[in-house]
C-alpha atoms as one frame of an Amber mdcrd trajectory, in Angstrom:
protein
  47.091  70.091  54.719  43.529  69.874  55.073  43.559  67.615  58.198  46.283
  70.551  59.629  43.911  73.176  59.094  41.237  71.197  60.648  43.266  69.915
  63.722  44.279  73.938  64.297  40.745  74.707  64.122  40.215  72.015  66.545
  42.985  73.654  68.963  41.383  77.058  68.788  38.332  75.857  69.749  39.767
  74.360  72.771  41.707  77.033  73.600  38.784  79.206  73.426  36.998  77.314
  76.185  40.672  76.736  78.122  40.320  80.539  78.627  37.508  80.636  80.790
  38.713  77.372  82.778  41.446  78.084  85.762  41.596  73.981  85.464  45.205
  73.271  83.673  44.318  69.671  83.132  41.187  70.552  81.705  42.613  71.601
  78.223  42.774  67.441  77.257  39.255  66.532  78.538  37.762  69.895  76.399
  39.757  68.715  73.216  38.176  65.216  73.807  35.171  66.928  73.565  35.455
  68.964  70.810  37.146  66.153  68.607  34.187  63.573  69.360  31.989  66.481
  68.838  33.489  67.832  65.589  36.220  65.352  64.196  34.867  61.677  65.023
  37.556  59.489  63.582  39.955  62.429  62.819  43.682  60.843  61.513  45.514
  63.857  63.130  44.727  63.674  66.899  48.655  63.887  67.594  49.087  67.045
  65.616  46.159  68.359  67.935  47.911  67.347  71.533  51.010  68.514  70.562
  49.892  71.563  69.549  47.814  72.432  72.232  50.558  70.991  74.825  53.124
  73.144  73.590  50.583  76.308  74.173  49.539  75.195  77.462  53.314  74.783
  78.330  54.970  77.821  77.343  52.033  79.970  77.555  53.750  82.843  79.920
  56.617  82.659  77.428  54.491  83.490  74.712  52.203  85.917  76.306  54.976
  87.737  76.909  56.247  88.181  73.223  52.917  89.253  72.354  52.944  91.893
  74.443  56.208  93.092  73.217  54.837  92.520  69.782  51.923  94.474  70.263
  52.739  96.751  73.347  50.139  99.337  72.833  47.178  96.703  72.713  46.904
  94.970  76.587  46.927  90.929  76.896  43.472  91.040  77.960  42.014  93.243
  75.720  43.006  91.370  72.719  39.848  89.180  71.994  39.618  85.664  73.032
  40.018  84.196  69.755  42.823  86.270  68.447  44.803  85.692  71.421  44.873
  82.004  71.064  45.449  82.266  67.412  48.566  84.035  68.183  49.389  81.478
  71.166  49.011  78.899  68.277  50.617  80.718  65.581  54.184  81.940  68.190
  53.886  78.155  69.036  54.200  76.758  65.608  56.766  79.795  65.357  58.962
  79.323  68.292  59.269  76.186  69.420  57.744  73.661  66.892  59.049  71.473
  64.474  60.130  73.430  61.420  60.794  70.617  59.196  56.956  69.684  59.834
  55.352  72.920  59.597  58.055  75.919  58.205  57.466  78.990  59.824  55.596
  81.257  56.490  53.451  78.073  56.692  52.345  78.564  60.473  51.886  82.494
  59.614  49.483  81.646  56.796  47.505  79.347  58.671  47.181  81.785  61.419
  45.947  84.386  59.220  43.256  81.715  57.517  42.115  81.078  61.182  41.823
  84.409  61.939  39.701  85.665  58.600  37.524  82.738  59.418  37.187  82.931
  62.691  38.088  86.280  64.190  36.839  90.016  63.674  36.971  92.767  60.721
  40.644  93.245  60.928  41.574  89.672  62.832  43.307  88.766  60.051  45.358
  91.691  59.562  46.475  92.165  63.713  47.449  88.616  63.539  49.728  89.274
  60.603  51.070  92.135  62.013  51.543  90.396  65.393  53.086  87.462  63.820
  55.706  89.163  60.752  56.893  91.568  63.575  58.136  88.283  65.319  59.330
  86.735  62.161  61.201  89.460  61.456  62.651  90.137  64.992  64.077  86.594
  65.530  65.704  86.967  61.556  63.016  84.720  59.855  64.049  81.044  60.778
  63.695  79.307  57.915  63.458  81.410  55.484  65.033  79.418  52.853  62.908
  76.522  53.510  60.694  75.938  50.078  56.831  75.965  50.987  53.678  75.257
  48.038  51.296  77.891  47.929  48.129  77.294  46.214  47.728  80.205  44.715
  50.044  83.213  44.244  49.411  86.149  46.876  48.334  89.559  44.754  51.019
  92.283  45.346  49.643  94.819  48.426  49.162  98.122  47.640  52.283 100.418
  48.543  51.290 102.146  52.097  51.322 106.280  51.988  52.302 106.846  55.484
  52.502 110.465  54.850  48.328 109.849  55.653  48.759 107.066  58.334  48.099
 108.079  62.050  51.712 108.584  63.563  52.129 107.419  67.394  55.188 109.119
  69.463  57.261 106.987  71.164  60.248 107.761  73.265  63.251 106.259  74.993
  67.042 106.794  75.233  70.276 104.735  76.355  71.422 105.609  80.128  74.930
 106.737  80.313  76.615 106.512  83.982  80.514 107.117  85.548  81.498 104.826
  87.900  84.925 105.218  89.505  86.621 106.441  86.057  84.652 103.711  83.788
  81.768 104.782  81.368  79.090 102.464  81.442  75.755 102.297  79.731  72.303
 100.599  80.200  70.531  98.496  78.389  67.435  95.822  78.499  66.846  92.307
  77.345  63.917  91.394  75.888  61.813  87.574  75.478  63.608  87.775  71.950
  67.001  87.340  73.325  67.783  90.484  72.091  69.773  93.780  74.339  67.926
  96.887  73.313  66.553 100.339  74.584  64.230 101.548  76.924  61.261 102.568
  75.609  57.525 103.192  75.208  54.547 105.658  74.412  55.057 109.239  74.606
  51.584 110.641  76.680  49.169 112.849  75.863  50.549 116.608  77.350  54.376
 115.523  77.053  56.949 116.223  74.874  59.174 113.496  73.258  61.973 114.680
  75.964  59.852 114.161  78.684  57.751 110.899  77.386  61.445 109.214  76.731
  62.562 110.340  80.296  59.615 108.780  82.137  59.985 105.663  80.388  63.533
 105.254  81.028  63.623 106.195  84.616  59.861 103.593  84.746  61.812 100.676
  82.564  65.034 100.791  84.589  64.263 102.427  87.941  66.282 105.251  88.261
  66.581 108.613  88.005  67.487 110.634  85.058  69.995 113.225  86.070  69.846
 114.839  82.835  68.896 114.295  79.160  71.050 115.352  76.230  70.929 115.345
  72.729  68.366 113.301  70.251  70.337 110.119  69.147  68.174 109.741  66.214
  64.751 107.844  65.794  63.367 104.748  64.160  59.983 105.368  61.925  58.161
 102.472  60.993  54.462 100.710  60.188  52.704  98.595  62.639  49.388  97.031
  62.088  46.719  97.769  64.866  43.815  95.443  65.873  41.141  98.539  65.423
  43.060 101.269  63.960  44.539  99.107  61.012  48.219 100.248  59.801  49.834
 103.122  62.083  53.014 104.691  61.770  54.882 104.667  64.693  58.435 107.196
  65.377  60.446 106.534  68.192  63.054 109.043  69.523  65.912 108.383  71.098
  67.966 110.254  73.501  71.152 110.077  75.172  70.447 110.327  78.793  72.706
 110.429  82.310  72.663 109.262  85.588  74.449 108.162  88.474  75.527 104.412
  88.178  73.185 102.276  90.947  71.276  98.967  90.668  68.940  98.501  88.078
  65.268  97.756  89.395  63.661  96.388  86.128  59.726  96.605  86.859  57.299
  93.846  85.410  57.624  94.939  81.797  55.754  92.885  79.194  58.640  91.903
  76.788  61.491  92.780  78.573  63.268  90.446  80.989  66.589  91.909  82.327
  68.595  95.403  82.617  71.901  95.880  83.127  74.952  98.174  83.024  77.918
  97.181  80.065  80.951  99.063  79.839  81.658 100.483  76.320  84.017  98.028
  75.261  81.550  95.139  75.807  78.849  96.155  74.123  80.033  94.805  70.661
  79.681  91.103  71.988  76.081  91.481  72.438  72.852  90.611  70.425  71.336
  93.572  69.578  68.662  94.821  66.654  69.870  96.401  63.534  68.024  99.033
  63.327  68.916  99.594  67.063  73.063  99.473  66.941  73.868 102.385  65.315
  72.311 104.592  67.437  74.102 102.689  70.441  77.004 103.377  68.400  76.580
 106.801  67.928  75.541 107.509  71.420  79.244 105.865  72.609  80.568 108.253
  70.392  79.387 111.078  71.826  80.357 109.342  75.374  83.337 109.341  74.291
């Protein structure tokens, strides 16, 4: 474990200087480098390239899922480190080997990385970043038995009654097209169908914040908005702010059925229109399908 840890440290490093080179065949020379430098004779140089190949690789993939799983905190103003401890850590994640390195263990060696080499609350955003994505793709995995050193203490329970709470808005589109209802939803870098969404700004209500986002995610133009659908209230960790309570609202919206013109969306992939009846063959989020449910049943 302790030539792991070092041969991650080893990638970060790299990584770090990678960012300021627009060389892609550079990354190998700098962990060269870095290894001579800091790791003469190390017995994991494989772990290293792989590592760092699979970053370098599926980098836009990746980039992507962090901005979904941190949407109100910009690629590039994520630092430098954290960033590529998060490249690393959705690497490990997503598309390594889990029999070598099970996915709780690539979480907790993120976090080390980041409390050792990242900011006040590194450790914490990287967490954050990281569970969200555990939890989203249903915690590959899980069952897979992983030695901890030590036992983690118990985390204090959260009051979010004093958190700061963040409005966010969005709806599912309903549209009539020669007799058939039809609704709109997006695909995300998760694989999953969902709803358009985003931050509510300052000055707007929740019914005008959810409009603009769904007529800016999809395109098109809101004819009208009905009722509230309900709204999904949870706690997301923040790279500054620390743990923020976030409350999405939901809305059941209409418009005229047209093409969907899905702008360049961190996260999101695709849009498209599903009749009602096909909608129960897709993969879509838990806490997300019932509202879809109960908006076709006020369609209907």
């Amino acid at each position: 474990m302790a030539n792991r840890h070092l041969s991650r440290s080893i990638v970060l490093q790299a990584l770090f200087e990678w960012d300021f080179s627009s060389n892609p065949e550079e990354l190998k020379t700098i962990i060269d480098r870095d290894m001579a430098e800091f790791a003469p004779g190390h017995t994991d140089a494989a772990f290293v390239y792989e590592l760092a190949e699979i970053v370098q690789r599926k980098q836009a993939i990746i980039d992507d899922i962090i901005t979904k799983a941190a949407p109100e905190w910009p690629l590039d103003k994520i630092s430098n480190v954290d960033r590529n401890i998060l490249r690393m850590g959705l690497a490990e994640l997503l598309f390594g080997d889990r029999e070598q390195v099970p996915p709780k263990v690539a979480i907790n060696e993120s976090i080390e990385l980041a409390k050792n080499f990242g900011g006040e609350n590194s450790g914490k955003f990287v967490n954050g970043v990281l569970g969200a994505v555990y939890k989203e793709i249903g915690e590959p995995g899980k069952d897979q038995a992983t030695k901890m050193k030590t036992p983690k203490a118990p985390e204090e329970p959260i009051d979010i009654s004093k958190l700061v709470i963040e409005a966010k808005a969005g709806g599912i589109v309903h549209a009539r097209h020669e007799g058939t209802d039809y609704v709109a939803l997006v695909h995300d870098v998760f694989g999953y169908w969902t709803l358009p969404k985003g931050g509510v700004e300052e000055g707007e209500t929740n019914e005008e914040g959810g409009q603009r986002e769904i007529e800016e995610k999809l395109g098109i133009k809101v004819e009208s908005l009905g009722p509230e659908i309900g709204a999904i209230d949870y706690v997301a960790s923040h790279p500054e702010k620390g743990k923020i309570r976030k409350i999405v609202t939901f809305y059941l919206a209409e418009a005229k059925y047209q093409a969907l013109d899905l702008h360049s969306h961190g996260g999101l992939d695709k849009a498209a229109w599903f009749q009602l009846h096909e909608v129960v063959d897709l993969t879509i989020y838990d806490d997300i399908l019932p509202l879809i449910a109960k908006a076709i049943g006020l369609i209907k």
